[in-house]
N, C-alpha and C positions, 0 to 999 in steps of 0.2 A: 234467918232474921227477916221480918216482914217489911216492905219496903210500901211508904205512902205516899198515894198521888190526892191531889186536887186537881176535880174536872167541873166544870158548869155543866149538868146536863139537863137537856129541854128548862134551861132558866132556872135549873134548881143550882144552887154551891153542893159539892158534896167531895169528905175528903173519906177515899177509900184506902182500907191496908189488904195489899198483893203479899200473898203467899209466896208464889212464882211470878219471877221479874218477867216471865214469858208468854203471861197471860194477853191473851189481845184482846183488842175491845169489844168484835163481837163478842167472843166469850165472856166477860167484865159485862158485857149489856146484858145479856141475855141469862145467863146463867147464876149471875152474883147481883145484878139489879130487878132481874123480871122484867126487863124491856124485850120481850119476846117478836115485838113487831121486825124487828130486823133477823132478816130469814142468816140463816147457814146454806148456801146453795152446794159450789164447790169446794168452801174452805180451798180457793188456790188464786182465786184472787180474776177468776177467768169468767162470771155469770154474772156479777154484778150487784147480786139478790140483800148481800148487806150494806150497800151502797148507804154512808150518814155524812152528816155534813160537820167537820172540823176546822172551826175556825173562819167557816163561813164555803169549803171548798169541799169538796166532792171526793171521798176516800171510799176503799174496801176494806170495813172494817174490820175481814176475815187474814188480811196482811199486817195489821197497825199493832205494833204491842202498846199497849196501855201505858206502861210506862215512858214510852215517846211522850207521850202525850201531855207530860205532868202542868196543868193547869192551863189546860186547852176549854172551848167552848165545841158543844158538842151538840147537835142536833138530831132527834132521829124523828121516825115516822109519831111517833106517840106526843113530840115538841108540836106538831104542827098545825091542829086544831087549834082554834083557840072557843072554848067551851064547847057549845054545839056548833059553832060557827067552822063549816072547816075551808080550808087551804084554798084561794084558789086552781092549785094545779088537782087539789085534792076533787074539787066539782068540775073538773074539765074532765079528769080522769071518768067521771060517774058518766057524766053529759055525752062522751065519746065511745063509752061503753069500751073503755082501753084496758078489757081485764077480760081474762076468762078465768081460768085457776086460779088466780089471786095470790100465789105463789110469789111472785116474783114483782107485783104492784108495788110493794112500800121500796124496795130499792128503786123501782124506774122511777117513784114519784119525787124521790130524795133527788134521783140525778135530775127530774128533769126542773125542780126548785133550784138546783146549784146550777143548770144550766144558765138560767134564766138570770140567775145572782150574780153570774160572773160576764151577763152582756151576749152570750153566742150563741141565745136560742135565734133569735128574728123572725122571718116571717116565710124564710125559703123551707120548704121539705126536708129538701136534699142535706142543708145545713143541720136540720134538727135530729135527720137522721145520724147523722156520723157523729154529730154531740152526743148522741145517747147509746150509739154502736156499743159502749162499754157493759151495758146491760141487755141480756139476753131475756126471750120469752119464748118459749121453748110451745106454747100454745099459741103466737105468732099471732098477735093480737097488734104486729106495728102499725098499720096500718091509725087507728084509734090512737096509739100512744102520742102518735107523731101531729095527729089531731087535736088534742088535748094538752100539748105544750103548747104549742101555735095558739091556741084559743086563750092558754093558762100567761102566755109572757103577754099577748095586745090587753088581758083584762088586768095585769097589772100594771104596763105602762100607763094605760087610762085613768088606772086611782093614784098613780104618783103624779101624772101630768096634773089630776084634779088637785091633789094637795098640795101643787107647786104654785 
């Protein structure tokens, strides 16, 4: 018997019907919506690569069964442009050249947006690093990434301070 969830994704409403209660959201993203931007790394929860943001926080979508989930708000790499305009962390990430493979970008970009979301990027290195330890880059590109947040959390402080 098919079992239906309601999820918001990237701002859209959508009520989908699960075959299998056991489907998780990677798969549910990628496989059943064509949100392909969120990678499959390890499927075990350990690389970080499907890294989306639920509810406003920072999950592996390759652990989460979808039906957890039933009318959660959900964000992936594909939410976070807005037209041609994109993401701040998404031009920090360009500006730092925080990418080699590309592999494993949409997940570091997703954590390093929820880092930022949840107040514990700041301005130290060392901090930004172990916030974003959950995600792996296997072409060792940290060095930019850790750049590119630092750069991506002071140009958002600056447009909130400016709208406050």
């Amino acid at each position: 018997m098919p079992l239906s969830i309601t999820l918001t994704i990237n701002g859209e409403p959508r009520r989908i019907d699960l075959d299998d209660p056991r489907v998780t959201l990677l798969d549910l993203l990628r496989e059943r919506l064509d949100l392909t931007g969120t990678k499959k790394g390890c499927d075990r929860g350990q690389c970080g690569a499907c890294t989306i943001l639920v509810d406003g926080r920072r999950i592996n979508s390759c652990l989460a069964l979808a039906i957890s989930h039933d009318g959660a708000e959900i964000l992936t790499i594909e939410g976070l442009a807005r037209g041609d305009a994109l993401h701040p962390v998404q031009q920090a990430f360009i500006a730092h050249d925080a990418l080699q493979c590309g592999y494993c970008t949409p997940g570091q970009i997703m954590s390093a947006v929820g880092l930022i979301g949840e107040g514990q990027a700041g301005d130290d290195p060392e901090r930004v690093r172990e916030g974003m330890s959950g995600n792996l880059c296997r072409c060792g590109a940290y060095a930019g990434i850790t750049e590119a947040v630092i750069e991506a959390q002071r140009a958002l402080t600056s447009d909130a301070e400016k709208a406050a």
